[in-house]
HTML snippet that shows the backbone in 3Dmol.js (N, CA, C, O; Angstrom):
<script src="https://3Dmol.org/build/3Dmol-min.js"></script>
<div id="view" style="width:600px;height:400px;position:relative"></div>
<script>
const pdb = `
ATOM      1  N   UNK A   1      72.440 135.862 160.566  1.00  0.00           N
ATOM      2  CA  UNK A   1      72.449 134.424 160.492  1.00  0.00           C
ATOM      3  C   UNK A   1      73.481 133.896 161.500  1.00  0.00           C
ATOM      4  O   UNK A   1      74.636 134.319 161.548  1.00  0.00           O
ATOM      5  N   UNK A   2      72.969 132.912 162.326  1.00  0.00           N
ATOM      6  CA  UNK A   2      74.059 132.141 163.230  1.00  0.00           C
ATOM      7  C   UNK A   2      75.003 131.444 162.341  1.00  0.00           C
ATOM      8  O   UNK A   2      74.785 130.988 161.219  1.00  0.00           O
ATOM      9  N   UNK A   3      76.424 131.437 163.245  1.00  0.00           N
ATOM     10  CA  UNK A   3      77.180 130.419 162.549  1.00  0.00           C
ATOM     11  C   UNK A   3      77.205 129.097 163.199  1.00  0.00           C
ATOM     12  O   UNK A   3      77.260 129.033 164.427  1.00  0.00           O
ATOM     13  N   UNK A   4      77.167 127.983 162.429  1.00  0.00           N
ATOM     14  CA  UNK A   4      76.939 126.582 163.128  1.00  0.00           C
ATOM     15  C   UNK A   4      78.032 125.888 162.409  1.00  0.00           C
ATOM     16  O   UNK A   4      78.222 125.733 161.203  1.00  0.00           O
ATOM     17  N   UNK A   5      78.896 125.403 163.748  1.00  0.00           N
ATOM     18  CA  UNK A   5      80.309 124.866 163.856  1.00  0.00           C
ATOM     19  C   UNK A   5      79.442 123.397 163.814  1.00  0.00           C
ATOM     20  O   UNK A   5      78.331 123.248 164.322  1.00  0.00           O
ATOM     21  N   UNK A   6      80.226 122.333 163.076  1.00  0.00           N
ATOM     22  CA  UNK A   6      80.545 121.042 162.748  1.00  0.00           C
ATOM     23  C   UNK A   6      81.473 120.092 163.311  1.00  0.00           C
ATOM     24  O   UNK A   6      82.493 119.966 162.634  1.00  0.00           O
ATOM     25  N   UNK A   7      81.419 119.469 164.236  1.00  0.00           N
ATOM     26  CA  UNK A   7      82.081 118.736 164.355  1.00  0.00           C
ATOM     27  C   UNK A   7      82.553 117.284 163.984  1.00  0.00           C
ATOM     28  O   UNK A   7      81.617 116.573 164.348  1.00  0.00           O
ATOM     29  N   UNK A   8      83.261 116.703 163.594  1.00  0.00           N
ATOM     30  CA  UNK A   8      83.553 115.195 163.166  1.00  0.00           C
ATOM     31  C   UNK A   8      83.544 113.881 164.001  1.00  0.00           C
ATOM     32  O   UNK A   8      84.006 114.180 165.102  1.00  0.00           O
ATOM     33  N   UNK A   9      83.383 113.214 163.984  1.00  0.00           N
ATOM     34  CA  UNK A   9      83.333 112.257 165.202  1.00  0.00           C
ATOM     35  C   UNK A   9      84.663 111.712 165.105  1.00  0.00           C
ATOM     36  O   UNK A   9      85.462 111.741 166.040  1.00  0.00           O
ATOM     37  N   UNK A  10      84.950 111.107 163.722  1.00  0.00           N
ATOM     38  CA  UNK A  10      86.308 110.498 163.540  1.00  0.00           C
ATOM     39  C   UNK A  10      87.211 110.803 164.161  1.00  0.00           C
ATOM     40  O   UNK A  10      87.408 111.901 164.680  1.00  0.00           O
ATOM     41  N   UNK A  11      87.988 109.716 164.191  1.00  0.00           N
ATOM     42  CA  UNK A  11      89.618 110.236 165.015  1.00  0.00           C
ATOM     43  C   UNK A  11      90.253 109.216 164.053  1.00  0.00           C
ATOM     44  O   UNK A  11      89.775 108.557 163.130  1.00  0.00           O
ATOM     45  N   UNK A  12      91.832 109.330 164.724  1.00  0.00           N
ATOM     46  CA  UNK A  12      92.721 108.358 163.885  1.00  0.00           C
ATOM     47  C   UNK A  12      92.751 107.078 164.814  1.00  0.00           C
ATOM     48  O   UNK A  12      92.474 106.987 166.010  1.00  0.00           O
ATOM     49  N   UNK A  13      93.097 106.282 164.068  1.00  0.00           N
ATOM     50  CA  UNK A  13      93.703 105.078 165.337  1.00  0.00           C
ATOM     51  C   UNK A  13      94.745 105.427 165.369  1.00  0.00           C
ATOM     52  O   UNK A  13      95.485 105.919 164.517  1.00  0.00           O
ATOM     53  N   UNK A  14      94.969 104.949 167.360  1.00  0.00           N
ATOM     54  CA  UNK A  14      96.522 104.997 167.653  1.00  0.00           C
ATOM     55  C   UNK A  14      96.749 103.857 168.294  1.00  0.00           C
ATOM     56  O   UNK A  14      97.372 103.821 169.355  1.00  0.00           O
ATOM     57  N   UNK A  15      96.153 102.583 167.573  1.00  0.00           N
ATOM     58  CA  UNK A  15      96.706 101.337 168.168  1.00  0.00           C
ATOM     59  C   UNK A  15      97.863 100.957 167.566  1.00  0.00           C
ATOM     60  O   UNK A  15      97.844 101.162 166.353  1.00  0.00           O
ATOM     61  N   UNK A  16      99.237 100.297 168.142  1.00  0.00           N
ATOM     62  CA  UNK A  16     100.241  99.771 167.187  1.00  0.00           C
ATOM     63  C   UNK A  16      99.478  98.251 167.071  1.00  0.00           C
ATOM     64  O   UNK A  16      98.526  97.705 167.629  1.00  0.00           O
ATOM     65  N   UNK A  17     100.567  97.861 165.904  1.00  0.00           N
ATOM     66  CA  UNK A  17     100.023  96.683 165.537  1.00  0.00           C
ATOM     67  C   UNK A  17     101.114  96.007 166.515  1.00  0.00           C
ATOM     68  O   UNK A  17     102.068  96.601 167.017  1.00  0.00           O
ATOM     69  N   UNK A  18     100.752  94.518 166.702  1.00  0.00           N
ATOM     70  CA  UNK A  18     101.515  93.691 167.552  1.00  0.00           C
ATOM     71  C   UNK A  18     101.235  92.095 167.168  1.00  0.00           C
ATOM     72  O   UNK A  18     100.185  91.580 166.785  1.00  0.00           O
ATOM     73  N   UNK A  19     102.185  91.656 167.339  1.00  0.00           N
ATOM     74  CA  UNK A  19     102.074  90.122 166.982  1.00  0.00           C
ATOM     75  C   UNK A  19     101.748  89.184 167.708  1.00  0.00           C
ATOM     76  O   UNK A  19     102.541  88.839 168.584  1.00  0.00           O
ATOM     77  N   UNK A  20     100.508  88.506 167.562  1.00  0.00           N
ATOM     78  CA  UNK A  20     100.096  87.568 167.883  1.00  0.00           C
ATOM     79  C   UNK A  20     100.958  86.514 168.501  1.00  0.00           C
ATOM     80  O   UNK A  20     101.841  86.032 167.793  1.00  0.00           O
ATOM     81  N   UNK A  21     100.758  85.924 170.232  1.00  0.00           N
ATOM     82  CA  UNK A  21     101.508  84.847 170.488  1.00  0.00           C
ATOM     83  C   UNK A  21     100.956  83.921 169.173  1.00  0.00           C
ATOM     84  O   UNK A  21     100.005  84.023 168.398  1.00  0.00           O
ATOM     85  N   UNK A  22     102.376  82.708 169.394  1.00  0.00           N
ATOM     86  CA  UNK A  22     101.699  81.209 168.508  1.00  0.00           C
ATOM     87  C   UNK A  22     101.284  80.586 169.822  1.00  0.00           C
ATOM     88  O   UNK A  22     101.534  80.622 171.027  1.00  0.00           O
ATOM     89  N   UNK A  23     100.439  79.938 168.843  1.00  0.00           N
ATOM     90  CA  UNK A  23      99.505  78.549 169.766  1.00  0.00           C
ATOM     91  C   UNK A  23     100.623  77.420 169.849  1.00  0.00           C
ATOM     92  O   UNK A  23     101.674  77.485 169.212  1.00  0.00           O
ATOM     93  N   UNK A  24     100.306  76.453 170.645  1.00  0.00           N
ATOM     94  CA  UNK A  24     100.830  75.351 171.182  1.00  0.00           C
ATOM     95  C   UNK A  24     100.555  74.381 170.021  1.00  0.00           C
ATOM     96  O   UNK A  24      99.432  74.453 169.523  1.00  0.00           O
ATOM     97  N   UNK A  25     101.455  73.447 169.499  1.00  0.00           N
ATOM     98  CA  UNK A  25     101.238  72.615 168.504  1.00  0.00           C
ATOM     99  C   UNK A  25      99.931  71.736 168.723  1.00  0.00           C
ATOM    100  O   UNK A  25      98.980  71.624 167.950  1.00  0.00           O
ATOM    101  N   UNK A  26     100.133  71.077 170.095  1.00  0.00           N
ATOM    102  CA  UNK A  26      98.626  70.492 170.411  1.00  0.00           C
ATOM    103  C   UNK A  26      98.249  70.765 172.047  1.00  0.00           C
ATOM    104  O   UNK A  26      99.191  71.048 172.788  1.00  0.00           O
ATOM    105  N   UNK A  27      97.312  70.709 172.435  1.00  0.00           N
ATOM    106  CA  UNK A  27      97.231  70.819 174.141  1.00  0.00           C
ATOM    107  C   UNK A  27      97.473  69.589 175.206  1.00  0.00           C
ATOM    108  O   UNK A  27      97.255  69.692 176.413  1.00  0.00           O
ATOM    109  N   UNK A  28      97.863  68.643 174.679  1.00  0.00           N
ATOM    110  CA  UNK A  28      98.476  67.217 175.800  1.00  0.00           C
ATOM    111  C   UNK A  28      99.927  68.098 176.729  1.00  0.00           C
ATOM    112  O   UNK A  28     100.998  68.648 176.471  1.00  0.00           O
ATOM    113  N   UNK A  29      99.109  67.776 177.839  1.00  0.00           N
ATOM    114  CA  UNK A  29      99.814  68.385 179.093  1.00  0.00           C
ATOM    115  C   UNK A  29      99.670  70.117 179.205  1.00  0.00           C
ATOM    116  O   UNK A  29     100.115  70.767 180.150  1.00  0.00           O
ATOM    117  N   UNK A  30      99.118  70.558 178.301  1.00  0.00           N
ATOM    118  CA  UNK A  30      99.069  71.987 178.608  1.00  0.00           C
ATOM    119  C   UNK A  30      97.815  72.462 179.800  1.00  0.00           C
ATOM    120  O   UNK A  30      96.829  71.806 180.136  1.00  0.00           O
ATOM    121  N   UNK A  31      98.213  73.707 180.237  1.00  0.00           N
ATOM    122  CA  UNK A  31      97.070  74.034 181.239  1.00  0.00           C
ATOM    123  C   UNK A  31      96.691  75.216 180.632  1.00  0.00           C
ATOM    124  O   UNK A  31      97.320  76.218 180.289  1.00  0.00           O
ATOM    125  N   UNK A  32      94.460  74.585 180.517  1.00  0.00           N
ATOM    126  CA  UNK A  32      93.927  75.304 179.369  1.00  0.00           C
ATOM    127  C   UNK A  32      92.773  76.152 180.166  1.00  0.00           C
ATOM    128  O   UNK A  32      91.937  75.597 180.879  1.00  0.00           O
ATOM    129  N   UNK A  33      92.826  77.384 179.984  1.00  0.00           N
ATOM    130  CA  UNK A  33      92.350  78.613 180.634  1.00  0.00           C
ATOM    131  C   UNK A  33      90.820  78.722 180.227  1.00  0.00           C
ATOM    132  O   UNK A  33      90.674  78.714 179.004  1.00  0.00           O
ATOM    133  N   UNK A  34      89.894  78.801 180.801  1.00  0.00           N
ATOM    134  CA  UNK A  34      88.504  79.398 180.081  1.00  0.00           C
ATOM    135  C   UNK A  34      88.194  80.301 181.066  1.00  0.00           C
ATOM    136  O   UNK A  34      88.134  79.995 182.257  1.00  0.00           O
ATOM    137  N   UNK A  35      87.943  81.682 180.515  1.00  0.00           N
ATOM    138  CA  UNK A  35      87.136  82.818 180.693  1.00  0.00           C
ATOM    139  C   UNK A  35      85.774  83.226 180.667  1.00  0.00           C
ATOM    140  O   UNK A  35      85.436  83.373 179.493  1.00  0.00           O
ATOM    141  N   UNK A  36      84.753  83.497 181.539  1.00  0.00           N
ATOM    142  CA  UNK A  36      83.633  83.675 181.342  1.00  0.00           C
ATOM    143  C   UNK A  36      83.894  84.930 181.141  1.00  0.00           C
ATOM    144  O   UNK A  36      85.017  85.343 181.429  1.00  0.00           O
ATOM    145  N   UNK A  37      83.017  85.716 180.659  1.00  0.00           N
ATOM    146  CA  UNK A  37      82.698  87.169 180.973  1.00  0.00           C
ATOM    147  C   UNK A  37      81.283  87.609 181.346  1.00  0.00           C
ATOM    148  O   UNK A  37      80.920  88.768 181.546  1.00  0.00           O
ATOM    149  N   UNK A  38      80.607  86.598 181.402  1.00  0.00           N
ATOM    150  CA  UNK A  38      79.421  86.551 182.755  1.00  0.00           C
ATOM    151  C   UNK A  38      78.017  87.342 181.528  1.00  0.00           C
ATOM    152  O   UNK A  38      77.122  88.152 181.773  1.00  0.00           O
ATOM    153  N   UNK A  39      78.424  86.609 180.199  1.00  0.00           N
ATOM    154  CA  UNK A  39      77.098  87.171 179.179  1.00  0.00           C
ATOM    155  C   UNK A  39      76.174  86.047 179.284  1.00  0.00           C
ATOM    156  O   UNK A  39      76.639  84.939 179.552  1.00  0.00           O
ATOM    157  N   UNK A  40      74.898  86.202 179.103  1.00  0.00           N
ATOM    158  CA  UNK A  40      74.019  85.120 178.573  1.00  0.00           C
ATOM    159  C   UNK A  40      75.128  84.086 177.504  1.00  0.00           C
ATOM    160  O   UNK A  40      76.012  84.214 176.658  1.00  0.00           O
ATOM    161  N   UNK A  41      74.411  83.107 178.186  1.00  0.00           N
ATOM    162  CA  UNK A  41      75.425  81.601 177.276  1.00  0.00           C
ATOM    163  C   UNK A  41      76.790  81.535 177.128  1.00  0.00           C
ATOM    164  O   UNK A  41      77.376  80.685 176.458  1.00  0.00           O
ATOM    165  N   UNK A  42      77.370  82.552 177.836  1.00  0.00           N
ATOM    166  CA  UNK A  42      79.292  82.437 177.773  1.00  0.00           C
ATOM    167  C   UNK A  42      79.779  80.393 178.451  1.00  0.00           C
ATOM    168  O   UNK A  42      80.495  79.459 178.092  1.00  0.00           O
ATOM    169  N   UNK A  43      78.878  80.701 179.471  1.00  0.00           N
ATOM    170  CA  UNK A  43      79.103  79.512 180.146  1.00  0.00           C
ATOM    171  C   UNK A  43      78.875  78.099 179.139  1.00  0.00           C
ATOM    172  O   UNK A  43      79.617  77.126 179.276  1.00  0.00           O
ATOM    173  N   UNK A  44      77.770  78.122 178.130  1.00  0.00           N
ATOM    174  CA  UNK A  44      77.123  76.830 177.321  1.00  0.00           C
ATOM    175  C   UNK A  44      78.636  76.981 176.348  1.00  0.00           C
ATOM    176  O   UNK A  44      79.278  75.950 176.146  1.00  0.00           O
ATOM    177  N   UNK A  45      79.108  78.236 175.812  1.00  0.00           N
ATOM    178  CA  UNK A  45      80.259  78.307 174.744  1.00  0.00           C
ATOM    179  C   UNK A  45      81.377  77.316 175.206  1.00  0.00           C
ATOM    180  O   UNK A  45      81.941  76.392 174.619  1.00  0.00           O
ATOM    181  N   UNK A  46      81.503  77.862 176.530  1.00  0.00           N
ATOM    182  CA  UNK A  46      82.924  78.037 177.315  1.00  0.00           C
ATOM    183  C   UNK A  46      82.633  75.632 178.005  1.00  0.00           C
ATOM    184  O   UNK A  46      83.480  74.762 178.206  1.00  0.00           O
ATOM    185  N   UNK A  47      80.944  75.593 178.102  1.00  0.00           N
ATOM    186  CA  UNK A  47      81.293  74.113 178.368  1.00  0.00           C
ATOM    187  C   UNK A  47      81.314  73.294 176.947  1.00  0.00           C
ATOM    188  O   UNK A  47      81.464  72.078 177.061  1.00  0.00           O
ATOM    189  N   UNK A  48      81.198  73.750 175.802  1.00  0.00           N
ATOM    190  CA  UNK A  48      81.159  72.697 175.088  1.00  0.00           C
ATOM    191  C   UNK A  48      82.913  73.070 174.525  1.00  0.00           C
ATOM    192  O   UNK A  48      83.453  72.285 173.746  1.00  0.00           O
ATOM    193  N   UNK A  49      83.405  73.898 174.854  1.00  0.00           N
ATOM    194  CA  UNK A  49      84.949  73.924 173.919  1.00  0.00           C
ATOM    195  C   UNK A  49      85.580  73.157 175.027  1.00  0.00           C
ATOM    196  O   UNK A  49      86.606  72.563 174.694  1.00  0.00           O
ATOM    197  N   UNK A  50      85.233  73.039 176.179  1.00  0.00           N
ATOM    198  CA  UNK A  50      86.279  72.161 176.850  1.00  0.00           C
ATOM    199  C   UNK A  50      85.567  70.425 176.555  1.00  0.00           C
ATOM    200  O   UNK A  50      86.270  69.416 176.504  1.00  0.00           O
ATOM    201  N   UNK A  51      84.946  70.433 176.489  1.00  0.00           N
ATOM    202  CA  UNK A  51      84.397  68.990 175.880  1.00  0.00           C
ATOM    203  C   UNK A  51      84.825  69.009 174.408  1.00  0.00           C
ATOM    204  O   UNK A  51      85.034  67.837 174.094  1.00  0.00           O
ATOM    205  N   UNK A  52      84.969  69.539 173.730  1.00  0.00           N
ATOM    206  CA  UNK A  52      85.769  69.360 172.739  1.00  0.00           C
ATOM    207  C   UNK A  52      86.988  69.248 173.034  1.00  0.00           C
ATOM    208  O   UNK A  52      87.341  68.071 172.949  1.00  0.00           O
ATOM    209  N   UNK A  53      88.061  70.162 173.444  1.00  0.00           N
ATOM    210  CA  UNK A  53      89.424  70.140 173.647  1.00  0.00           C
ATOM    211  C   UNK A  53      89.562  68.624 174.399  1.00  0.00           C
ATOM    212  O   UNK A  53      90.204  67.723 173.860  1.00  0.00           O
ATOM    213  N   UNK A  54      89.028  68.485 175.430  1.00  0.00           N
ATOM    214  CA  UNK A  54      88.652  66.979 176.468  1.00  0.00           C
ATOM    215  C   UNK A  54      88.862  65.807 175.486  1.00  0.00           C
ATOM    216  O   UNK A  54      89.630  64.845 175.453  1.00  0.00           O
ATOM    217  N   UNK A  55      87.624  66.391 174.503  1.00  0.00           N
ATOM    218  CA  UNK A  55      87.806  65.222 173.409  1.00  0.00           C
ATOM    219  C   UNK A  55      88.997  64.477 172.587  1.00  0.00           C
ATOM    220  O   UNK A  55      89.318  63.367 172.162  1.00  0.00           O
ATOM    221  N   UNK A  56      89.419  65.778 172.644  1.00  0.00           N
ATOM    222  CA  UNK A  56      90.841  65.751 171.328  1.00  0.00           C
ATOM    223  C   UNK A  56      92.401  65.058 171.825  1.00  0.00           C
ATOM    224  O   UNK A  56      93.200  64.254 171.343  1.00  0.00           O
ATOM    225  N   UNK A  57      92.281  66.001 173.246  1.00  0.00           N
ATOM    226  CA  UNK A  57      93.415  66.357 173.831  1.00  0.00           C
ATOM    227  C   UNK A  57      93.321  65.839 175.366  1.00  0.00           C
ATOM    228  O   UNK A  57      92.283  65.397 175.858  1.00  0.00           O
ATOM    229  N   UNK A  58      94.931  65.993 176.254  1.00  0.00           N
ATOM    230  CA  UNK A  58      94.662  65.442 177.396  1.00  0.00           C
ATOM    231  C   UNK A  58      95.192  67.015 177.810  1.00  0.00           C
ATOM    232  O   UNK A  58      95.937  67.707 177.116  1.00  0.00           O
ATOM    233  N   UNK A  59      94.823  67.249 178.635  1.00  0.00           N
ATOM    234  CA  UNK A  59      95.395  68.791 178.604  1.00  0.00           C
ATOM    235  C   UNK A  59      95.534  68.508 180.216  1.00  0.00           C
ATOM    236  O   UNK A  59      94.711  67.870 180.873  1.00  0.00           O
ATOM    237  N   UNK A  60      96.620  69.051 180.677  1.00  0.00           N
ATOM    238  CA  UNK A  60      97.357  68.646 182.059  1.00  0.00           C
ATOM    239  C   UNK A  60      96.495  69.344 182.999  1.00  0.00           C
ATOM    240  O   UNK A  60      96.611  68.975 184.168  1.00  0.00           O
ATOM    241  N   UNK A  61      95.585  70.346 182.736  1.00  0.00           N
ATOM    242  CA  UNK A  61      94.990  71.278 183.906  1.00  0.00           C
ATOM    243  C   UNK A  61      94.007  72.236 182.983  1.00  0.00           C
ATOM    244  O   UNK A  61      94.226  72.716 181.871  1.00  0.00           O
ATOM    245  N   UNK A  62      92.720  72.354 183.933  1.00  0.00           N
ATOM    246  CA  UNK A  62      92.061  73.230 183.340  1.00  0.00           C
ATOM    247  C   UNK A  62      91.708  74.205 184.271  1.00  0.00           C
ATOM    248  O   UNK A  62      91.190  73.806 185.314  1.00  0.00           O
ATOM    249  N   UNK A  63      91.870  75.326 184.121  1.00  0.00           N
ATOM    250  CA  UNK A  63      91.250  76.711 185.014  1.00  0.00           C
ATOM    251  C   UNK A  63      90.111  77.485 184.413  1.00  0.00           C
ATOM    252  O   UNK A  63      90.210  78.071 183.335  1.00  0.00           O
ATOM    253  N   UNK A  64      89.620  77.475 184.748  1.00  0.00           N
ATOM    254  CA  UNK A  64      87.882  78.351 185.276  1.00  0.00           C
ATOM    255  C   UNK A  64      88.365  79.537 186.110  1.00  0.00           C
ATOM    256  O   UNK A  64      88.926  79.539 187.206  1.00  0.00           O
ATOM    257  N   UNK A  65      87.888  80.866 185.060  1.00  0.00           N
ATOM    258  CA  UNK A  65      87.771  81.906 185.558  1.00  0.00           C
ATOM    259  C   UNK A  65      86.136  82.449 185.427  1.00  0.00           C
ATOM    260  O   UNK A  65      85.621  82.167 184.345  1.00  0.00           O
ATOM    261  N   UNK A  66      85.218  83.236 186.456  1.00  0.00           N
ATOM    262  CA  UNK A  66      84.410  83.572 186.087  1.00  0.00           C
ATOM    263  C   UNK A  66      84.392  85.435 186.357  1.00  0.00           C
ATOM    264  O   UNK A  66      84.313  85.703 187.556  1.00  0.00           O
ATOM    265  N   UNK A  67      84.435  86.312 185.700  1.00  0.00           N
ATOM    266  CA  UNK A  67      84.471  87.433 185.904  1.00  0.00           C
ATOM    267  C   UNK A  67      83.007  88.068 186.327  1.00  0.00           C
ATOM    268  O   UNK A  67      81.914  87.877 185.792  1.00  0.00           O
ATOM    269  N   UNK A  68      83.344  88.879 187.453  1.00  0.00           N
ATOM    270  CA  UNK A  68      82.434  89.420 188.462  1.00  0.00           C
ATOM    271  C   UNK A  68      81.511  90.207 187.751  1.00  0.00           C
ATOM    272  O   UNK A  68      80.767  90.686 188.606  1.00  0.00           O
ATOM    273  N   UNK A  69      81.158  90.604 186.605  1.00  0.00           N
ATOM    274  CA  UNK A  69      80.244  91.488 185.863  1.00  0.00           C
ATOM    275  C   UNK A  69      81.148  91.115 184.296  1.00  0.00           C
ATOM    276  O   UNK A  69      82.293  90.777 183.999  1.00  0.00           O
ATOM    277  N   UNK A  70      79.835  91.416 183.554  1.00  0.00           N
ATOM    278  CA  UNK A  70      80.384  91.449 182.779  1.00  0.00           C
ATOM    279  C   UNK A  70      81.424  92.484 181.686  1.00  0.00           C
ATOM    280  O   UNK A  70      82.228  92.116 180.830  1.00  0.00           O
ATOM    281  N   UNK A  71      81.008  93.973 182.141  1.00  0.00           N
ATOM    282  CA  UNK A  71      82.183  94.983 181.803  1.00  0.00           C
ATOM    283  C   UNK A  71      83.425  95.122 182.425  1.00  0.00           C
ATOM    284  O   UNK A  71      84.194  96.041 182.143  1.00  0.00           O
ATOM    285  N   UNK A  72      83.678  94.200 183.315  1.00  0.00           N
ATOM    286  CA  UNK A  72      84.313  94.129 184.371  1.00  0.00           C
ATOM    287  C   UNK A  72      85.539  93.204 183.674  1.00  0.00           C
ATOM    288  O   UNK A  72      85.532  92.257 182.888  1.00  0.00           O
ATOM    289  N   UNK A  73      86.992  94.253 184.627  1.00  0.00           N
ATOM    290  CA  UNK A  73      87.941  93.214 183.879  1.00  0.00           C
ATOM    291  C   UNK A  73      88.333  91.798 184.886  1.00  0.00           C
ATOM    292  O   UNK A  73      88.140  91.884 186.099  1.00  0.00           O
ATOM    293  N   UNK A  74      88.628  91.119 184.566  1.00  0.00           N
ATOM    294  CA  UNK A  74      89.039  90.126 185.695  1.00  0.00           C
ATOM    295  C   UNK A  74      89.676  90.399 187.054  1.00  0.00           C
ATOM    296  O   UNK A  74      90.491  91.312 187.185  1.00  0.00           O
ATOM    297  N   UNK A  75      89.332  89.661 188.003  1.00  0.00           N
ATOM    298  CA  UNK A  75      90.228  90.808 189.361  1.00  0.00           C
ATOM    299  C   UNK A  75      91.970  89.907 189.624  1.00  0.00           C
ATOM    300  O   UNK A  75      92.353  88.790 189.278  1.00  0.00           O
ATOM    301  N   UNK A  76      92.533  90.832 190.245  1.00  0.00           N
ATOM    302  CA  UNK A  76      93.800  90.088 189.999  1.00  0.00           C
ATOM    303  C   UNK A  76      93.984  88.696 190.312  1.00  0.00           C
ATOM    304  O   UNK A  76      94.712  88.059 189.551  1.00  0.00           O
ATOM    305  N   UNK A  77      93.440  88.082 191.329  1.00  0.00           N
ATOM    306  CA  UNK A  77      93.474  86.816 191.935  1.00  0.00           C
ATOM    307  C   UNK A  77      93.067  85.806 190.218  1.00  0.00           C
ATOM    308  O   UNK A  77      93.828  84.905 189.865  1.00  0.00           O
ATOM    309  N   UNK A  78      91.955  86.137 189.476  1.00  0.00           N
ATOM    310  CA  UNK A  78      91.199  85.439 188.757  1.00  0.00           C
ATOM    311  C   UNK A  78      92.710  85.906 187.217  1.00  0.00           C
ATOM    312  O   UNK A  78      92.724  85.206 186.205  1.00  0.00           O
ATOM    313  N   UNK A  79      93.531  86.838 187.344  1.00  0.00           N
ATOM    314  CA  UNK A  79      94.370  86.880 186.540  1.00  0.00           C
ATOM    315  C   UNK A  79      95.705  86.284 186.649  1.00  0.00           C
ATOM    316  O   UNK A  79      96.222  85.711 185.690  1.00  0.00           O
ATOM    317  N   UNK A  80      96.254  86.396 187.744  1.00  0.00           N
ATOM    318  CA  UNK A  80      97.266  85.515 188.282  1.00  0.00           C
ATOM    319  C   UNK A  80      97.060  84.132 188.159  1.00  0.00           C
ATOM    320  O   UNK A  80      98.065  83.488 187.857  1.00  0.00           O
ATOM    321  N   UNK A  81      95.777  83.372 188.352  1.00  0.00           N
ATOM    322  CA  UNK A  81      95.320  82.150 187.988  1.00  0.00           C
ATOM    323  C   UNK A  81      95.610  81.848 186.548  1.00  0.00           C
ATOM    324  O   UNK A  81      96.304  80.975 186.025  1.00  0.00           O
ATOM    325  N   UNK A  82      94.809  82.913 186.012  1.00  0.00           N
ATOM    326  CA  UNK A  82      94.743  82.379 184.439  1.00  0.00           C
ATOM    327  C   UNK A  82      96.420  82.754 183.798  1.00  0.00           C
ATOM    328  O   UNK A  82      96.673  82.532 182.614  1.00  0.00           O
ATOM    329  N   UNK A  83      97.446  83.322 184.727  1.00  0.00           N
ATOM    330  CA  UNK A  83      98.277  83.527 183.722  1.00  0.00           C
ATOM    331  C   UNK A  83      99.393  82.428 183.856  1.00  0.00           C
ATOM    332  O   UNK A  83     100.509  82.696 183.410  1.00  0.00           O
ATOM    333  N   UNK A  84      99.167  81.233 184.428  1.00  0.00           N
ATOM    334  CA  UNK A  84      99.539  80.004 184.427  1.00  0.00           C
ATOM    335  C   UNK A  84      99.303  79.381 183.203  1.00  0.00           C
ATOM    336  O   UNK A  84     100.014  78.431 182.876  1.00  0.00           O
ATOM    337  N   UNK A  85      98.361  79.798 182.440  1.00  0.00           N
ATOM    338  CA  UNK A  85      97.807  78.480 181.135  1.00  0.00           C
ATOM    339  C   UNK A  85      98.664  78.887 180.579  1.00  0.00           C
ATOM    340  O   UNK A  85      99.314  79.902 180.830  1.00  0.00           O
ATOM    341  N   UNK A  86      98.833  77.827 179.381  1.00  0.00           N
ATOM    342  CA  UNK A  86      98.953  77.864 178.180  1.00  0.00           C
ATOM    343  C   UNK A  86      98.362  79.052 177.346  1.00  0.00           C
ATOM    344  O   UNK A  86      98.751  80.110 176.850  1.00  0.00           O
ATOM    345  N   UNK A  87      97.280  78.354 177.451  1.00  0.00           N
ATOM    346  CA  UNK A  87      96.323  79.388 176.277  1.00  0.00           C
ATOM    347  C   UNK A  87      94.891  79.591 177.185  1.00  0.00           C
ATOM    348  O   UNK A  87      94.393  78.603 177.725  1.00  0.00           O
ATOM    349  N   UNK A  88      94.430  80.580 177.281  1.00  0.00           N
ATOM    350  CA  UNK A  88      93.352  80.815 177.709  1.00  0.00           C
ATOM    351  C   UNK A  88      92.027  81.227 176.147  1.00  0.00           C
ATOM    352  O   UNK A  88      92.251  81.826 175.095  1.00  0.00           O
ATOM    353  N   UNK A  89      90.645  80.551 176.698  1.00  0.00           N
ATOM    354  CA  UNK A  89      89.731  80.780 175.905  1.00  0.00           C
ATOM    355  C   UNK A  89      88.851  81.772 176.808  1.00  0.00           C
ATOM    356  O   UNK A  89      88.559  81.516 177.976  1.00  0.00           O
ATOM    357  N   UNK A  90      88.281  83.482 175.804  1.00  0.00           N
ATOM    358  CA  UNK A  90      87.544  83.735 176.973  1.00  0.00           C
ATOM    359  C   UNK A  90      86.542  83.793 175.973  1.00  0.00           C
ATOM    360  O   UNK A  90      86.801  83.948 174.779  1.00  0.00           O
ATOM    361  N   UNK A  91      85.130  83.641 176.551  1.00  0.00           N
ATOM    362  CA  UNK A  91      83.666  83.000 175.871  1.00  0.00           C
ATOM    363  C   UNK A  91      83.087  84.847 176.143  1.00  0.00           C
ATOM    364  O   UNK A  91      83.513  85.516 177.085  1.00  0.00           O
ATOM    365  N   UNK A  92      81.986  85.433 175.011  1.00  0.00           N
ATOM    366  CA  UNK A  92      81.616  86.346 175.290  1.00  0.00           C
ATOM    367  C   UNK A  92      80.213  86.150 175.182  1.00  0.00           C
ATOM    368  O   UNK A  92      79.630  87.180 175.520  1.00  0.00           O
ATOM    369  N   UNK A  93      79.394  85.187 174.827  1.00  0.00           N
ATOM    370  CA  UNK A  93      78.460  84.825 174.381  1.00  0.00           C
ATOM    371  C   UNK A  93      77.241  85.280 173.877  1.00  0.00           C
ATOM    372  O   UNK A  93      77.308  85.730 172.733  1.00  0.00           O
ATOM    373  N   UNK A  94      75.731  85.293 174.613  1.00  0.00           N
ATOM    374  CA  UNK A  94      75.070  86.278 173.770  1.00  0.00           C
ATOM    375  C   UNK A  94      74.720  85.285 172.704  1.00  0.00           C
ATOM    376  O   UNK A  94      74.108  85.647 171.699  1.00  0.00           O
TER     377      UNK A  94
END
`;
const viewer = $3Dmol.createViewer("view");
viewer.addModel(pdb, "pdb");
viewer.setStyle({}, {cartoon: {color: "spectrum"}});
viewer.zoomTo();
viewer.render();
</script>
């Protein structure tokens, strides 16, 4: 009789936990980041939260990033941009 080894898929996590920045009390004068990641409808997500925020808020600057694929991480130029905001939103859509 053969012997037939088993393997597990599981592993452990080895993420640490880490604390969340805080958000900005409100966005008047802040500069507010949106991220595409280049999915079906990221863009429809990513235009109606700034028409909302628009709505609410006066927010001093808005940056538009659109990432070159979507597995793709942002390229540095499109990160150096966004690391001016405040708060960045990135849309994954779908």
């Amino acid at each position: 009789m053969a012997l037939v080894e088993i393997f597990s898929p599981r592993a452990e996590s080895r993420v640490a936990a880490r604390e969340l920045t805080s958000l900005p009390a409100d966005l008047n004068g802040k500069v507010v980041g949106f991220l595409n990641n280049d999915k079906p409808n990221a863009d429809i997500l990513l235009d109606a939260a700034e028409q909302a925020i628009i709505g609410s808020f006066r927010p001093g600057e808005i940056v538009r990033a659109w990432k070159p694929k979507t597995g793709a991480a942002p390229t540095p130029a499109q990160m150096a941009d966004l690391s001016r905001c405040d708060l960045v939103i990135n849309a994954l859509g779908d």
